[in-house]
C-alpha positions as CSV (number, residue, x, y, z in Angstrom):
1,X,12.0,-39.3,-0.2
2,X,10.2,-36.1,1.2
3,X,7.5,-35.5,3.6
4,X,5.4,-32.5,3.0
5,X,3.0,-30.9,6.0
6,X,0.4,-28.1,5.4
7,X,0.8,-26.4,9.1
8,X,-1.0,-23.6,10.5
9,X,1.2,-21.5,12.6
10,X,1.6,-18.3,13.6
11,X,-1.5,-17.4,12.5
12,X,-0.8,-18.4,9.4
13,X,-0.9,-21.5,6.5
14,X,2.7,-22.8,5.7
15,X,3.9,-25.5,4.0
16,X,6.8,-27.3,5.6
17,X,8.9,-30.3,3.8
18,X,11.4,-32.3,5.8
19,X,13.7,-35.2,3.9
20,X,14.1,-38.5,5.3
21,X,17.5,-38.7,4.1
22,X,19.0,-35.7,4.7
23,X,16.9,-34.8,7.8
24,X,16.3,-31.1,6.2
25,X,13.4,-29.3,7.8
26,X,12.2,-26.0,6.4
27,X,9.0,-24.2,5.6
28,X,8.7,-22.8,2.2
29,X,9.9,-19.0,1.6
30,X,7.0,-16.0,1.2
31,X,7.2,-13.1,-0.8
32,X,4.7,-11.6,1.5
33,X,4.3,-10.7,5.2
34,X,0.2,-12.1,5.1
35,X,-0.4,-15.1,2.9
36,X,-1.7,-18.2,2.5
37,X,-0.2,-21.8,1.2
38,X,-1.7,-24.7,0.5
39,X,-1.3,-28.1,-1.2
40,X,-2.9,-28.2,-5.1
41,X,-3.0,-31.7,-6.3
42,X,-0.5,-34.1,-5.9
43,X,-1.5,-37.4,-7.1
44,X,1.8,-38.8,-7.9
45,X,4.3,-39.6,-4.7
46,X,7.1,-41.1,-6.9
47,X,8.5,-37.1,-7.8
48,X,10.6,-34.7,-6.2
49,X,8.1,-32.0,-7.0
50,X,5.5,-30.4,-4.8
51,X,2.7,-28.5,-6.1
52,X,0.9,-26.4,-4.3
53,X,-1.6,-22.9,-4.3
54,X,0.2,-19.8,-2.7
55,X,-2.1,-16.3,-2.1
56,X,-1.8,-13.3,-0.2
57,X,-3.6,-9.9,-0.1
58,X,-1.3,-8.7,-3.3
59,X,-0.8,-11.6,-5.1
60,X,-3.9,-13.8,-6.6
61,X,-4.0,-17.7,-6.1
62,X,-1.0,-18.8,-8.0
63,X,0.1,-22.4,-8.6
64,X,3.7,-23.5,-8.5
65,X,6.0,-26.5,-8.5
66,X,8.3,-27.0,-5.9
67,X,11.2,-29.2,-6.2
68,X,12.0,-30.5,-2.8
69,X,15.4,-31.6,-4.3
70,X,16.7,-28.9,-5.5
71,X,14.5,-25.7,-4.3
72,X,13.7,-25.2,-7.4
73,X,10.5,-23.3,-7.6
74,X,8.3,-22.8,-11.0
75,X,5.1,-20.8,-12.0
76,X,2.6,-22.6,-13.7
77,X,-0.2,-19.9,-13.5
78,X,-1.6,-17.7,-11.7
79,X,-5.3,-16.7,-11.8
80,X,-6.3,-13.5,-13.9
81,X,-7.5,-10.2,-12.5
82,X,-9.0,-7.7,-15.1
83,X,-8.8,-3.6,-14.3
84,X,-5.5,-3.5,-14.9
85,X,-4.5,-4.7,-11.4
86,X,-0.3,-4.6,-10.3
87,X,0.4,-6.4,-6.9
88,X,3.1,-3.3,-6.9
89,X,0.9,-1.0,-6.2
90,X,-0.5,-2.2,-3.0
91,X,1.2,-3.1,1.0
92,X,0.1,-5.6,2.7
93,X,1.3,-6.4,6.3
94,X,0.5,-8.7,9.2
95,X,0.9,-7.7,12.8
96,X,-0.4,-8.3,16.3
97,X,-2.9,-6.3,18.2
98,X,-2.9,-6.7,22.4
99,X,-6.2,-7.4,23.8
100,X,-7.8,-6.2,26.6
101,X,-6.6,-9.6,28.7
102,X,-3.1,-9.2,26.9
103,X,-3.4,-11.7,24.0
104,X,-1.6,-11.1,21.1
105,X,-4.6,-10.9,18.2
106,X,-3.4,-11.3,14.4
107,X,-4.6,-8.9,11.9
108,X,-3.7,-8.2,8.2
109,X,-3.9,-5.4,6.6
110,X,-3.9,-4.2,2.9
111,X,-3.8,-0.6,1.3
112,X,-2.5,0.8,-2.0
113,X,1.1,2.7,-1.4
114,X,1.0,6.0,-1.0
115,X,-1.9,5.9,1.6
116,X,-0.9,7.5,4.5
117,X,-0.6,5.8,7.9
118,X,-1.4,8.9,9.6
119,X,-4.6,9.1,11.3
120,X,-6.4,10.1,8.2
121,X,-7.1,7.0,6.2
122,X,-10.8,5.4,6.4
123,X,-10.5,1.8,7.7
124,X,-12.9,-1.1,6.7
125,X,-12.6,-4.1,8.7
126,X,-13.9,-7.6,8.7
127,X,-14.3,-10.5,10.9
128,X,-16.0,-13.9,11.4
129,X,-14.5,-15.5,14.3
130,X,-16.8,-18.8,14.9
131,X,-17.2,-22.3,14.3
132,X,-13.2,-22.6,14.7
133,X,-13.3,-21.0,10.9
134,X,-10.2,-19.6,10.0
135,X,-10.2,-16.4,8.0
136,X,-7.0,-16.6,5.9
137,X,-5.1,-13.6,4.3
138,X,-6.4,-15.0,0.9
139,X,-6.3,-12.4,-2.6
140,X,-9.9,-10.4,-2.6
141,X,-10.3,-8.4,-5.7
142,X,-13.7,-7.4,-4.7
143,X,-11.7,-5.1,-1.7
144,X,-9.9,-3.7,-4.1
145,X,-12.3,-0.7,-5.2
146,X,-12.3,0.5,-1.6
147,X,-8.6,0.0,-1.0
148,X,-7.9,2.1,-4.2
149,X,-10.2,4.8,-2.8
150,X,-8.0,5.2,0.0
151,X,-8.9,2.4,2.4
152,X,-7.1,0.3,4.9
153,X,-8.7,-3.4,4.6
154,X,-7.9,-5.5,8.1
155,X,-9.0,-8.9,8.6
156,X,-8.9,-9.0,12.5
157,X,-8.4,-12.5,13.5
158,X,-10.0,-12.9,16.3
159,X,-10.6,-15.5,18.8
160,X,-13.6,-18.4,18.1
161,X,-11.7,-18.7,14.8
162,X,-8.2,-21.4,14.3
163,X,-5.8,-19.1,13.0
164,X,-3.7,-19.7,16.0
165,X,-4.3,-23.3,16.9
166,X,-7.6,-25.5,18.8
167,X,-6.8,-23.4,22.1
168,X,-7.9,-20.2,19.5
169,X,-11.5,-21.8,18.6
170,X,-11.9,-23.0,22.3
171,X,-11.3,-19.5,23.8
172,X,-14.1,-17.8,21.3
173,X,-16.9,-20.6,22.2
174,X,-19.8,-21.0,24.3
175,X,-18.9,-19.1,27.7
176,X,-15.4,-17.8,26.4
177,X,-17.7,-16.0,23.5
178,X,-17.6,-12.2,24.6
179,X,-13.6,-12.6,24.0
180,X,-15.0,-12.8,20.0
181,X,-16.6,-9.2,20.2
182,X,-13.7,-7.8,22.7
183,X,-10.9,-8.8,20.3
184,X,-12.6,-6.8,17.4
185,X,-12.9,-3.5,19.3
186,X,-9.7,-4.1,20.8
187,X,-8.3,-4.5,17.1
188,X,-9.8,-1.5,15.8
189,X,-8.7,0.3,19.1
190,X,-5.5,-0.8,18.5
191,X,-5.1,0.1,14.5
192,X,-6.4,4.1,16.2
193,X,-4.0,4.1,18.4
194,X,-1.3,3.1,15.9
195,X,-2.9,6.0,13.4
196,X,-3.9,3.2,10.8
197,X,-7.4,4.7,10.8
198,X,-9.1,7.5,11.4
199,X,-11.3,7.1,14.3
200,X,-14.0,8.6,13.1
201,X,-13.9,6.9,9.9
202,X,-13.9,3.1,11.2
203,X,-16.2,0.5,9.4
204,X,-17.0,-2.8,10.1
205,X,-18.2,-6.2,8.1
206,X,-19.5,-9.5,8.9
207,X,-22.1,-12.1,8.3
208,X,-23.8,-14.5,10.1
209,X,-22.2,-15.4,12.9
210,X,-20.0,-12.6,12.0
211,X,-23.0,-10.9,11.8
212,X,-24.0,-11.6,15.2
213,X,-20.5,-10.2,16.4
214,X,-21.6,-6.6,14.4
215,X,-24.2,-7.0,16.4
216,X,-22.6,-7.5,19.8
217,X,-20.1,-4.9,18.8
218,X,-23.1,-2.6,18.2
219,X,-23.9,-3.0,21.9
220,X,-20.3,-2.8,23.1
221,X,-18.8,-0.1,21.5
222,X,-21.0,1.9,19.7
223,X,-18.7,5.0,19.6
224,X,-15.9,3.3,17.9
225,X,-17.7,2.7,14.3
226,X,-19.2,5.4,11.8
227,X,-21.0,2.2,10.5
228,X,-21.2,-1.6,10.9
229,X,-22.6,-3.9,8.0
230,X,-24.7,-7.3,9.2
231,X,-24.8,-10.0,6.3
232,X,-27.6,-12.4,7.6
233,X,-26.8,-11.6,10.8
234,X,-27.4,-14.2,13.5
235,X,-28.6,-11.2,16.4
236,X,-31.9,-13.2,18.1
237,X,-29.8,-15.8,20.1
238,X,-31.7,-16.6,23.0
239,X,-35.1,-16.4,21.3
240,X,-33.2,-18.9,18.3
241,X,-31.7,-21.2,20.4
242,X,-35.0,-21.7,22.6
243,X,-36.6,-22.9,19.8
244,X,-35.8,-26.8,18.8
245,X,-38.2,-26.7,15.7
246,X,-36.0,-25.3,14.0
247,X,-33.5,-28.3,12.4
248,X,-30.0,-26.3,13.2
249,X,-30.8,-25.3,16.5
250,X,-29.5,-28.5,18.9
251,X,-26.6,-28.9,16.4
252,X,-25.5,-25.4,17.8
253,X,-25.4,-26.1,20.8
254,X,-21.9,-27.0,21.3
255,X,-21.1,-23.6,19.4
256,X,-23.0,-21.5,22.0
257,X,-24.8,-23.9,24.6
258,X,-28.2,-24.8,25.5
259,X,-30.2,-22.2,27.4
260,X,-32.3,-24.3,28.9
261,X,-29.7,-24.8,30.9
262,X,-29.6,-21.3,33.3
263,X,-25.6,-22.0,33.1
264,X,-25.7,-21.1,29.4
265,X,-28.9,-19.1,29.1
266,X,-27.7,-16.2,31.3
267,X,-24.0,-16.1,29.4
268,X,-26.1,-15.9,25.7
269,X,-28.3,-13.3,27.1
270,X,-25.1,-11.2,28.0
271,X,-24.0,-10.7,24.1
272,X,-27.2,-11.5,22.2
273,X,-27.8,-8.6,20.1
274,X,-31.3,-8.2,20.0
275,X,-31.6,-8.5,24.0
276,X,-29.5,-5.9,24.7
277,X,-30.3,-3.0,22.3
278,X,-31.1,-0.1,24.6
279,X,-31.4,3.9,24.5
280,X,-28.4,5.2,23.0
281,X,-26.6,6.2,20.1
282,X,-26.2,3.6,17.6
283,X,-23.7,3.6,14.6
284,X,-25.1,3.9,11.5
285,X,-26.0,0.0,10.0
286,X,-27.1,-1.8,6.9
287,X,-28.6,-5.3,7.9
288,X,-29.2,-7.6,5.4
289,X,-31.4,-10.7,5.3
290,X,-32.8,-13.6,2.9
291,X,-36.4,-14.6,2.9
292,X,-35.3,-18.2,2.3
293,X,-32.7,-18.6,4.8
294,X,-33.0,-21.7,6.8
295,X,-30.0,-20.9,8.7
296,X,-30.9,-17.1,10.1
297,X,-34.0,-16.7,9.5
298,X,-35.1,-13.4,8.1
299,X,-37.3,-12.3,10.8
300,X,-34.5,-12.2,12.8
301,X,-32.6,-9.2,11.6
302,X,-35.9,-8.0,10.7
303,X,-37.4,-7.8,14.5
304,X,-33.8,-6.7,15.1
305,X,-34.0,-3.7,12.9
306,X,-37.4,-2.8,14.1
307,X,-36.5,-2.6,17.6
308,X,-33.5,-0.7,17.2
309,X,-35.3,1.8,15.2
310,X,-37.5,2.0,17.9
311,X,-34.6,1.9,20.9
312,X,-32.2,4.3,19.4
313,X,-31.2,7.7,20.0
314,X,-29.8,9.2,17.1
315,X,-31.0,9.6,13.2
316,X,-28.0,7.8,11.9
317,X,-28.8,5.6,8.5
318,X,-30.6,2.5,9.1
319,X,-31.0,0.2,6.0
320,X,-33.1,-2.8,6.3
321,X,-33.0,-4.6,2.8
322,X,-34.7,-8.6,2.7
323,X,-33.6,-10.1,-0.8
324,X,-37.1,-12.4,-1.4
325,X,-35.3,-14.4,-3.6
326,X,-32.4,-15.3,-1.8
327,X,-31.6,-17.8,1.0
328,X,-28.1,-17.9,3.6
329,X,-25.4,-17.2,0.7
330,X,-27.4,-14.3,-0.8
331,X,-28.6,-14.1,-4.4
332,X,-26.8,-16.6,-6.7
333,X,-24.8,-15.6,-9.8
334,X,-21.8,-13.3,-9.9
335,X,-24.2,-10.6,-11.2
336,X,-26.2,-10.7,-8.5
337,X,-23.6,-11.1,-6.0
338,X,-21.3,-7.9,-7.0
339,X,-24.8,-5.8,-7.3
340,X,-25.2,-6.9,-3.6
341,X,-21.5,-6.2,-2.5
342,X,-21.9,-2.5,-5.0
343,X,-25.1,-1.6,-2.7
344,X,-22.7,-2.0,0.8
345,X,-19.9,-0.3,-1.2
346,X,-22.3,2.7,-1.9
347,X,-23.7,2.6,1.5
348,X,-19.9,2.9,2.8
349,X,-18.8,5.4,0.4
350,X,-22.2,7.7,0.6
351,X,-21.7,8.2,4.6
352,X,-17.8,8.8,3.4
353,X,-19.5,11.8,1.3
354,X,-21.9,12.8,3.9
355,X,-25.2,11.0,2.1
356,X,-27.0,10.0,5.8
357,X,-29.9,8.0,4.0
C-alpha cells in the first residue's frame, strides 16, 4: 500500500514514503539538523512497517521500524559506543558556505556544547570530494577525542562529490576539477569569517583523492592551514596518468582525462600537486603512504615529500611515514587502524602544544 524512496536532497539522505491510497507524501522527521537515513532490510512487502538505519554526527547508526500506517516509529537498537559517550553533550549543525563563483557549499559541523563559537576554537576539517562519492554526516566516534578537546569537526561537502545531485559530481570532474580545491578553502574561509575557527588554528584531512586535494590546497592557500594531513595521497597526477602500465590508469581517465590529450594535459598540470610545489611557505604536513598500494603508489607521496623538503621555505613539521606492511586502506585490524589514526591525532594535538617535530 506504500511506496518508500531513499532520496538525496538537500545535501542530504531522506527517506520519503508516499500511499497509493491516500496519496500522502512526506519524508520522515529528523531529530538532527546533519544526518543520514537509509533503508535496513526489508524483505517482506506485505507490512505496513519500514525499517530502516538513521545516523547523524550525535547519534550512532540506530535501527527503527516505521509504520507507514500509523507513524508509528520504534527503536530496535542502536549500536554501542563505550567511554561513556551522551549525544547531549555535543551540537551538531548543517549549513551552507558561498563559494567563490556563488554556489552554495554544504558543510556539517560537530562540537561538544560549551565550545565557544568565537574565533578561538581549533577547527579540523575533512573532505573527499571525487569519484561522485558522497560524504554523509554519518556518527564517527573516532572524532570524538578531538571534538572533546575543544574542536570543531566540518565535513565540507564539496563539489566532485553527489551530495547535491549528478550536476554536483559533474562540476568537480575532469576540467571543472579546481572547483574541488576552491570550495575547501572557500569553506574554511567561510567557517573564519563566521568565527567557527580560529584562523590560525585551521586543520585539514583527506586521503587519496582527498589527498590529492590537501595537496592542491597546499599549493593554493598555504596561509589558511597550520597543518594539512595526506592519507595515500594521490599528488603525482600528470606523471601517474602518463603512465598506462599501471592497471588503474585508463580507467581514470574519465575522472580526470587523458593527458595525452594537450586539452586535458595542460588543465591536470594546473592542480597537480607535485608539479606545482614551489618556493614558499608551506603548512606544516604529515603524508602518509603504503608500500603495497596498487592504487597510489608509494613513491608518489614519497617523491612528493622529497621535493617539497627541498622547495620550501619555512621549517614547519614535515612527517613522511611509509607503513611497509600496508597497501591503499592502511594497516588492517582495528589495532592497527586506531594506532594509525592516534599518530595523526598526536601530530595535530603536538603543533596545538607547540611540539614543531
Amino acid at each position: 500500500d506504500y511506496l518508500a524512496v531513499n532520496e538525496r536532497s538537500g545535501g542530504l539522505s531522506k527517506l520519503r514514503v508516499r500511499g497509493w491510497k491516500d496519496g500522502r507524501d512526506f519524508l520522515l522527521d529528523a531529530a538532527d539538523p546533519a544526518y543520514t537515513m537509509e533503508f535496513g532490510s526489508n524483505t517482506e512487502s506485505a507490512t505496513p512497517l519500514l525499517r530502516y538505519i538513521y545516523t547523524s554526527p550525535t547519534t550512532p547508526a540506530t535501527t527503527y521500524d516505521y509504520n507507514m500506517r500509523t507513524g508509528e516509529r520504534r527503536e530496535l537498537k542502536r549500536e554501542p559506543v563505550l567511554g561513556g559517550f551522551d549525544s547531549a553533550n555535543y551540537t551538531a549543525e548543517f549549513r551552507f558556505a558561498t563559494a567563490r563563483d556563488g554556489t552554495r557549499v554544504p558543510v556539517t559541523l560537530l562540537y561538544r556544547r560549551g565550545t565557544k563559537l568565537d574565533g578561538t576554537a581549533p577547527l579540523y576539517q575533512y573532505a573527499y570530494g571525487s569519484y561522485g562519492y558522497s560524504t554523509d554526516p554519518t556518527f564517527r566516534s573516532a572524532v570524538l577525542s578531538l571534538v572533546d578537546r575543544g574542536f570543531v569537526y566540518a565535513i565540507a561537502h564539496i563539489r566532485g562529490g553527489q551530495e547535491m545531485g549528478r550536476d554536483w559530481y559533474e562540476d568537480g570532474k575532469l576540467q571543472r576539477k579546481l572547483n574541488t580545491f576552491t570550495d575547501f578553502i572557500d569553506v574554511t574561509r567561510a567557517l573564519v569569517a563566521d568565527k567557527v575557527a580560529d584562523p590560525t588554528r585551521v586543520f585539514g584531512m583527506g586521503g587519496s583523492a582527498g589527498g590529492l586535494l590537501m595537496g592542491a590546497v597546499a599549493n593554493l592557500a598555504p596561509q589558511d592551514y597550520r597543518a594539512l594531513v595526506a592519507h595515500v595521497p594521490f599528488v603525482d597526477v600528470v606523471t601517474t596518468m602518463l603512465d598506462e602500465s599501471i592497471p588503474l590508469t585508463t580507467g581514470e581517465y574519465e575522472e580526470w582525462g587523458n593527458p595525452t590529450d594537450p586539452h586535458y594535459y595542460y588543465y591536470l598540470l594546473k592542480y597537480s600537486p607535485y608539479d606545482n610545489l614551489h618556493a614558499m611557505a608551506y603548512p606544516a604536513m604529515y603524508v602518509t603512504s603504503g608500500y603495497h598500494d596498487s592504487q597510489v603508489q608509494y613513491w608518489e607521496p614519497a617523491k612528493y615529500v622529497a621535493k617539497l623538503r627541498t622547495l620550501r621555505t619555512n621549517n614547519a613539521a614535515l612527517i613522511f611515514e611509509c607503513n611497509m606492511d600496508a597497501g591503499h586502506g592502511g594497516g588492517s585490524g582495528r589495532s592497527v587502524e586506531r594506532l594509525e589514526r592516534a599518530k595523526m591525532y598526536a601530530f595535530i594535538l603536538g603543533l596545538e602544544q607547540g611540539i614543531t617535530h
